[in-house]
VEXLUMNU-63381 format. One line per 4 residues: number of its first residue (from 1); their letters; for each residue x negated, z negated, y negated of N, C-alpha, C. Coordinates in steps of 0.1 Angstrom, whole numbers, plus 5000, padded with zeros to 4 digits. Each point is the difference from the previous one (the first is absolute). Layout:
NUM) a) X/Z/Y/X/Z/Y/X/Z/Y ~ ...
//
This chain:
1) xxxx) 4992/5000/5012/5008/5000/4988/4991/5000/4988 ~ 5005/5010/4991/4991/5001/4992/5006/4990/4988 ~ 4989/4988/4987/5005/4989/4992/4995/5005/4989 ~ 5008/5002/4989/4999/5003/4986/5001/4987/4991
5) xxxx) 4992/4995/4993/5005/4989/4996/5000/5009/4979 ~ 5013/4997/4996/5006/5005/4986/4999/4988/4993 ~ 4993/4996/4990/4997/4994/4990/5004/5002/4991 ~ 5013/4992/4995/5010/5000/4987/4992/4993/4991
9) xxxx) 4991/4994/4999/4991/4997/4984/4988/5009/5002 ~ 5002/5014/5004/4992/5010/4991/5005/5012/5001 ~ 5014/5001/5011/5008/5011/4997/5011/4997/4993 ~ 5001/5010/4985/5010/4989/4996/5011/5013/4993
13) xxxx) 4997/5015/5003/5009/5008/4992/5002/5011/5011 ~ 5017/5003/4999/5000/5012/5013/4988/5009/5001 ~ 4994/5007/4987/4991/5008/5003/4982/4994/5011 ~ 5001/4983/4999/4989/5002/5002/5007/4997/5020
17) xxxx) 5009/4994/5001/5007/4996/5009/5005/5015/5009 ~ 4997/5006/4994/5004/5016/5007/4986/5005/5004 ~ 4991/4999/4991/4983/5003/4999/4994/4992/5021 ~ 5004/4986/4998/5002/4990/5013/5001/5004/5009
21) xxxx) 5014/5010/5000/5008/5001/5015/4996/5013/5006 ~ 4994/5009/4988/4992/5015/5002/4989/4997/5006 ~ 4990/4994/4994/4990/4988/5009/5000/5001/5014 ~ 5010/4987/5001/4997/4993/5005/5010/5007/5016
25) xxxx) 5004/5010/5001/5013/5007/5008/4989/5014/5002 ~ 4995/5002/4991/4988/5010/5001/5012/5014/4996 ~ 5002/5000/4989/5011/5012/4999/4995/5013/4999 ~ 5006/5011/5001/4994/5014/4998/4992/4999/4980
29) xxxx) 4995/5011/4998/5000/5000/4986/5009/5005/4991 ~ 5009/5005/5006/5013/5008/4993/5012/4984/4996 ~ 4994/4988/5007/5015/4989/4995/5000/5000/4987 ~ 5011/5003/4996/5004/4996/4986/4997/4991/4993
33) xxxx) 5003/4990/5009/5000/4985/4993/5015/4992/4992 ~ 5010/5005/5012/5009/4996/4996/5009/4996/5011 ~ 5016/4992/5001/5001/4998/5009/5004/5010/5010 ~ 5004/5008/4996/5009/5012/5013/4986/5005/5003
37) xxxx) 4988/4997/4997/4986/5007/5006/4997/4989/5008 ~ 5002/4990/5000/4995/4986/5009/5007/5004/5013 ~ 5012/5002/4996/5009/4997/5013/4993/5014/5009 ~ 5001/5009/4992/4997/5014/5011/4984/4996/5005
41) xxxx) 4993/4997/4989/4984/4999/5012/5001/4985/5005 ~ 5008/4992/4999/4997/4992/5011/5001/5004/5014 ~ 5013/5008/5000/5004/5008/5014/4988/5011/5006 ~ 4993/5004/4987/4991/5008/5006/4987/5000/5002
45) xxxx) 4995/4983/4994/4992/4996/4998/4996/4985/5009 ~ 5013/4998/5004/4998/4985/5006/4995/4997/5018 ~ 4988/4997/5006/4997/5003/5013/5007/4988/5010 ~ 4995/4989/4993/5003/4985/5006/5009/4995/4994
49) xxxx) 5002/4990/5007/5008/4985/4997/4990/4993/4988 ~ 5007/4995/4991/4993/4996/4987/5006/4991/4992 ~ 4993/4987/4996/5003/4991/4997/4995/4997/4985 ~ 5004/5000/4990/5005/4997/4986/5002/4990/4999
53) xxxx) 4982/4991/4994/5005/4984/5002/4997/5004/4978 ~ 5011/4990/4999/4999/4999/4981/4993/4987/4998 ~ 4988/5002/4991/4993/4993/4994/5008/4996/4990 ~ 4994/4989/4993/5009/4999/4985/5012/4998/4996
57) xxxx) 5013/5001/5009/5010/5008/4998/5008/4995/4991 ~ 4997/4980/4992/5005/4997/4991/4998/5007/4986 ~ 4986/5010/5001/4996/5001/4987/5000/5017/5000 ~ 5015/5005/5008/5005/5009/4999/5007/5005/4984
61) xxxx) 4992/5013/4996/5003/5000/4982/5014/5005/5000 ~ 5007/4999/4984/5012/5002/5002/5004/5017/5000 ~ 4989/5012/4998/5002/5011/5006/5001/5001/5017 ~ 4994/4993/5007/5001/5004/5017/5015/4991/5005
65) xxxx) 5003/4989/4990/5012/4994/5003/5011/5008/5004 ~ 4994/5012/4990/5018/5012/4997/4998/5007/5011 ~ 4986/5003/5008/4998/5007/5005/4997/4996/5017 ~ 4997/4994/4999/4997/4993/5013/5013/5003/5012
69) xxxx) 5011/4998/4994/5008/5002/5011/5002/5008/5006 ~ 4995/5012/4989/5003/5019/5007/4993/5000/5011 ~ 4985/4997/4997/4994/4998/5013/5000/4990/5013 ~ 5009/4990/4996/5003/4994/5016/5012/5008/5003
73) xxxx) 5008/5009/4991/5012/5002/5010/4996/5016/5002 ~ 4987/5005/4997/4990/5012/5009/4995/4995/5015 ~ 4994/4987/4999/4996/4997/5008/5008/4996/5014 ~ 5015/4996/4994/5011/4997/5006/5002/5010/5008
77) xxxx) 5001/5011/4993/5006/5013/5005/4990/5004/5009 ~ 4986/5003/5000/4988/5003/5007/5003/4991/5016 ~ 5002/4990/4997/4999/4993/5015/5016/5000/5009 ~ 5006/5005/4990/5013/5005/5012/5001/5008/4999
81) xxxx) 4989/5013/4999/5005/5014/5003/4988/5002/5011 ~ 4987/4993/5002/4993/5005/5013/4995/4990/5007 ~ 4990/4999/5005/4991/4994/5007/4994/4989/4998 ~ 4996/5003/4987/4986/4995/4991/5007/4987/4994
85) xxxx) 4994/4992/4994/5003/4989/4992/4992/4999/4993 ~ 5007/4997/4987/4989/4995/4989/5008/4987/4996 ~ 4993/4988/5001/4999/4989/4998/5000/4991/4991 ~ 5008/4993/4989/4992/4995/4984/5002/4983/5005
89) xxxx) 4990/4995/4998/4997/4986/5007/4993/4994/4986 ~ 5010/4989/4995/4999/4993/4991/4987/4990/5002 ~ 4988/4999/4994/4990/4992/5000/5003/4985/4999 ~ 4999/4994/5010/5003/4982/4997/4985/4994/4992
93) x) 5010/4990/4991/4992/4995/4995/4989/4987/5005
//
């Protein structure tokens, strides 16, 4: 299983938070960098099971607030349409 650990006190704006998931998912070079581009290269991009542990997550800024959910209910949608799992595992303190 492959472990991403996302660090909300130094990702703190969709753009750098999209910059992250291109990263860190290893996307083609054509991703946009938006959400309907997440969703398509995760599917085409995603090999393993993957675990999304959040760093920080109280000192989540108030831009990823608005935004944050799009991407769990991508991620939602990702693990009930195949195989694969991607995982977001809140860091204990």
């Amino acid at each position: 299983m492959l472990s991403l650990e996302l660090d909300l006190n130094v990702i703190q704006t969709k753009e750098e938070l999209m910059e992250w998931l291109g990263k860190s998912f290893d996307f083609p070079s054509y991703f946009g960098g938006n959400w309907d581009a997440v969703e398509e290269c995760l599917y085409d991009s995603c090999a393993e099971d993957t675990e999304i542990v959040l760093i920080h997550e109280d000192e989540l800024s108030d831009e990823l607030e608005t935004e944050f959910p799009r991407l769990e209910r991508i991620l939602k949608n990702f693990n009930n349409a195949g195989e694969l799992t991607i995982t977001v595992v809140h860091e204990e303190d």
